[in-house]
N, C-alpha and C positions, 0 to 999 in steps of 0.2 A: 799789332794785335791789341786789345784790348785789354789784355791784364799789363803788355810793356805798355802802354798809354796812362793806365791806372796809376803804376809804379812812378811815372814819370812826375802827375798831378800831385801824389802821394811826397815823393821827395821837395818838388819844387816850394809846398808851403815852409820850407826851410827849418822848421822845427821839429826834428829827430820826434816820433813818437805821438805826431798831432794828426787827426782824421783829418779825410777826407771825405764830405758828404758823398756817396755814392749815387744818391738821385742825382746832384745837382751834377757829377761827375757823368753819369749812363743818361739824362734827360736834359741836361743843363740850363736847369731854374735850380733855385734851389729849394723848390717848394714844389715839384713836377707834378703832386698828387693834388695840386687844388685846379692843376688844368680841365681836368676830369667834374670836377665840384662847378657845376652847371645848377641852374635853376631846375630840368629838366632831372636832377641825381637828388637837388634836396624833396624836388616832388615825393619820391620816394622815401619817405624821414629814415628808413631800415640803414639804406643806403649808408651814410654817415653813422649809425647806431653800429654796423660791421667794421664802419672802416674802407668800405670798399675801393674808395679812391686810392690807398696803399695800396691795394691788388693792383687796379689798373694802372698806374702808375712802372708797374713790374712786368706789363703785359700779360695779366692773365684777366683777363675780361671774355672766355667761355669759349675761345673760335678755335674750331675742332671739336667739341664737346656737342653731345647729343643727350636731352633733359626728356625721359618721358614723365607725363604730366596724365595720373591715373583718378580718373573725376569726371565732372558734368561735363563733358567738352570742351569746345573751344568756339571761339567768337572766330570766324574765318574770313570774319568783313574789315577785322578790324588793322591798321596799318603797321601795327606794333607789332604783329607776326607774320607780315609779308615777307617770303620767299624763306619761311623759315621752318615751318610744317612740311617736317619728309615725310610722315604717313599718316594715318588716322584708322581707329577701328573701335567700333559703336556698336557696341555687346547688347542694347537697351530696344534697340532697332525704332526709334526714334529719330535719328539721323545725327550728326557730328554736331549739331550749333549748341551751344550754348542756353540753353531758357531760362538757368537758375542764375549765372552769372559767378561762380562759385570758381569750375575751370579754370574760365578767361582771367580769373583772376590770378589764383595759383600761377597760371603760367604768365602772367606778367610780372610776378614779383619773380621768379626764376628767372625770364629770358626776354623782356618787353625791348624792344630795337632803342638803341641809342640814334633818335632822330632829330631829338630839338622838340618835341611832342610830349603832351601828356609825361608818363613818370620811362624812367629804364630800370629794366632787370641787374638782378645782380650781374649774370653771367648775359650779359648783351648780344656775345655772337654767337651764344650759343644757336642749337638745332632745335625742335623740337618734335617729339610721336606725340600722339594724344590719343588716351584709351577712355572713350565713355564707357563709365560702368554705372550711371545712375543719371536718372531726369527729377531727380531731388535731391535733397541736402542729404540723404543715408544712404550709404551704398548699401548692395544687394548681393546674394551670391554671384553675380559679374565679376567681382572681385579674381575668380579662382581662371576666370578667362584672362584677364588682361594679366592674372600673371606670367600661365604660359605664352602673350602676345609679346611680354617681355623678352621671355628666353627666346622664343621663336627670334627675333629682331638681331639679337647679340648684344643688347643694353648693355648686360651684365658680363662682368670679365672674371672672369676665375682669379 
């Protein structure tokens, strides 16, 4: 098991009462979180401003998690959220892309794919929905729809 494995590392430094790094113990660098720290992670200057690479490092980098992104749309062209949009709904009737660029952006700083491309999202593996409520920088009463599109969905957890 890994807490008797832990126990084992823990005792074997021979010194009654001294740490054990537990990255270098659960990832075995002793520095596991600069694996993650990519040219592709500082693109994103946030990235390091959160600390992110400690998360991921811990495995929480978003997989399982579903981000709805409530705004101008989403850029559906682009690589950074291939196979990652479960649904889409465009209150504006304008259609789902993006024109303002506003969106695509949002949902990049949230969930952009860790590909070695351009910048990554916080939450990397995450999912995304995307509700257009507006074809400009100001939302609209659209607002009152995409929030029942939310409840409708189950985004939200009690």
């Amino acid at each position: 098991s890994i807490a008797l494995e832990f126990k084992k590392a823990f005792f074997a430094t021979g010194t009654p009462g001294s740490a054990v790094n537990i990255d270098t113990f659960l990832f075995g660098a002793a520095n596991a979180q600069s694996q993650f720290e990519t040219a592709e992670y500082t693109a994103g200057r946030f990235l390091s401003t959160i600390n992110a690479s400690s998360a991921y490092a811990r495995g929480y980098t978003g997989v399982g998690s579903t981000i709805l992104i409530i705004d101008t749309g989403i850029n559906t062209n682009s690589t950074e959220f291939k196979n990652k949009i479960l649904n889409t709904i465009d209150y504006t009737g304008t259609g789902i892309l993006d024109k303002v660029g506003h969106g695509s952006n949002v949902a990049s700083i949230a969930a952009a794919a860790r590909d070695g491309t351009g910048m990554q999202g916080v939450a990397y593996d995450a999912n995304l929905l995307i509700a257009k409520v507006t074809d400009n920088t100001s939302p609209r009463n659209w607002l009152t729809y995409a929030a029942r599109y939310v409840c409708s969905t189950g985004a939200l957890a009690g």
